[in-house]
C-alpha positions as CSV (number, residue, x, y, z in Angstrom):
1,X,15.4,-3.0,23.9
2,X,15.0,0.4,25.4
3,X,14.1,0.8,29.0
4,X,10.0,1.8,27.3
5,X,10.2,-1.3,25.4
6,X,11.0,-3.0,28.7
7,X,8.4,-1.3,30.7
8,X,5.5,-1.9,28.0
9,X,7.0,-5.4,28.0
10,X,6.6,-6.0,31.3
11,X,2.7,-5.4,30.9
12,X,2.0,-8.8,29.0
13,X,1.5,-11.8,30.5
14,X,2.7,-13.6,27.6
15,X,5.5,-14.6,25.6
16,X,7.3,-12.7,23.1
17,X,5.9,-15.0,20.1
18,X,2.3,-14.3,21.8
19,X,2.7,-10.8,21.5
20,X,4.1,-10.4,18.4
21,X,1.0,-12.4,17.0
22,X,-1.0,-10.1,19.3
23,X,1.1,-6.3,17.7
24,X,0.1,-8.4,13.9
25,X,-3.7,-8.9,15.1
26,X,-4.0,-5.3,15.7
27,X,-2.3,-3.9,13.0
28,X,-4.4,-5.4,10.7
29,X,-7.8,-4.4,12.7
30,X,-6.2,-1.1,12.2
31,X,-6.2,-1.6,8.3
32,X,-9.1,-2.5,8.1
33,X,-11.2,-0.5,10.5
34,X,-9.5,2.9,9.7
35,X,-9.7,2.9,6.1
36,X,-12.7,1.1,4.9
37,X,-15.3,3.5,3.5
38,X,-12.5,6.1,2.5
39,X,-13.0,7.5,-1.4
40,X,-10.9,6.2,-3.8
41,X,-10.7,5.9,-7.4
42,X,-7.6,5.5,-10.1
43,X,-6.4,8.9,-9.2
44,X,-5.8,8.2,-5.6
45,X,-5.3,4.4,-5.2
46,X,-1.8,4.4,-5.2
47,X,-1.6,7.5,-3.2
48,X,-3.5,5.8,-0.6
49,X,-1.7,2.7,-0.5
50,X,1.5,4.8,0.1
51,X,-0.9,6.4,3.5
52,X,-2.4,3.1,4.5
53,X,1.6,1.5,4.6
54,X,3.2,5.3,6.3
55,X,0.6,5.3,8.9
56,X,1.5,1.4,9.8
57,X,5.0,1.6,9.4
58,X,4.9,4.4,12.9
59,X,2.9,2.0,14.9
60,X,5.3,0.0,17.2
61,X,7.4,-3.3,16.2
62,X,6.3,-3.4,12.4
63,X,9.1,-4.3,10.2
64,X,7.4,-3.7,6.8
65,X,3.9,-3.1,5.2
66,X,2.8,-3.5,1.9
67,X,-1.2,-2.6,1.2
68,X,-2.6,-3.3,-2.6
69,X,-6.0,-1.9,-3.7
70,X,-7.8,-3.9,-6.0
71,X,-10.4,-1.3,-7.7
72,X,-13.1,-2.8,-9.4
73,X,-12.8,-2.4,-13.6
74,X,-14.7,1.0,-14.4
75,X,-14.1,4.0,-16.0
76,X,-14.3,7.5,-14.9
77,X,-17.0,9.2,-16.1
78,X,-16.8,12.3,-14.1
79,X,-16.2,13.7,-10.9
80,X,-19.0,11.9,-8.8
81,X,-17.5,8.5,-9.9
82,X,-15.6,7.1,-7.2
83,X,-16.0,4.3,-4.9
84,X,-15.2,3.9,-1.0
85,X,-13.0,1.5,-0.1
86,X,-13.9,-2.0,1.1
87,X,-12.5,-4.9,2.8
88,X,-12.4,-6.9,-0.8
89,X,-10.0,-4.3,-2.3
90,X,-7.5,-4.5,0.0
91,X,-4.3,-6.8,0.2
92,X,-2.2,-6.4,3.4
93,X,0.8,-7.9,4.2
94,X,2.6,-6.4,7.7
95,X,5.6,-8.1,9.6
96,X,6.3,-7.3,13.1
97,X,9.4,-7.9,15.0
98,X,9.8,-8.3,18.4
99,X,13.0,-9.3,19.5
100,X,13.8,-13.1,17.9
101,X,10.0,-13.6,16.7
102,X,8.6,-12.5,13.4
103,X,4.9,-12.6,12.4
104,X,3.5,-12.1,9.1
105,X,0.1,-11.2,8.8
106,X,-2.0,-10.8,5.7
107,X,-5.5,-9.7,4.7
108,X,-6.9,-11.3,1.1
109,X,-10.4,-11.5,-0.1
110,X,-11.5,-15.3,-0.2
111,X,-13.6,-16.3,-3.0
112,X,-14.2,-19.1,-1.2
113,X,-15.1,-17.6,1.9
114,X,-17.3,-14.6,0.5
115,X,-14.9,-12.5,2.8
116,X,-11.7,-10.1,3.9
117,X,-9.9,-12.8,5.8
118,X,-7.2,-11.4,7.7
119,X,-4.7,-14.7,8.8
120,X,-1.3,-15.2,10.1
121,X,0.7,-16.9,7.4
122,X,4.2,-17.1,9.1
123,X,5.7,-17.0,12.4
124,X,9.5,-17.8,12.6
125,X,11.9,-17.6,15.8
């Protein structure tokens, strides 16, 4: 750990597992809350996937990101036709490391649910 980690470290009054959890929970606020109601279509999905995962991937502790965009089936018609992005078109997955403690977080749409959940599906020591 550098002597910043340490200082930052010394900040939380938790464990390193708790803040791990904590680094995953705002990671995927960021996700969500920065790039919801940004323009995509076919021509730029992937593009922005690429942005979405770059712009995670400098934020402290994350070991990997992977973001899908599920467009909705319809064609181009012409330059107006695009859609802004929403919380169902988005899959997320991000791992964080601190130290000893991964955390992997995701974001799916739930049928079920009617809803972008965002959940913690793993944490390992």
């Amino acid at each position: 750990m550098s002597s910043r980690d340490e200082k930052a470290a010394k900040r939380f009054g938790c464990s390193e597992r708790e803040r791990a959890l904590f680094e995953a929970g705002i990671k995927m606020g960021t996700i969500y809350h920065q790039f919801v109601g940004t323009p995509v279509s076919a021509y730029n999905a992937a593009e922005l996937e690429k942005a979405i995962e770059m712009s995670v991937m400098v934020q402290p502790f994350v070991e990997s990101v992977k973001i899908k965009i599920n467009l909705p089936a319809k064609e181009k018609k012409d330059t107006y036709d695009y859609v802004s992005l929403t919380g169902d078109m988005m899959d997320a997955v991000v791992v964080i490391r601190i130290e000893d403690v991964s955390v992997t977080a995701e974001m799916r749409y739930d049928t079920e649910l009617d809803y972008p959940l965002m959940y913690v599906s793993e944490v390992s020591l």
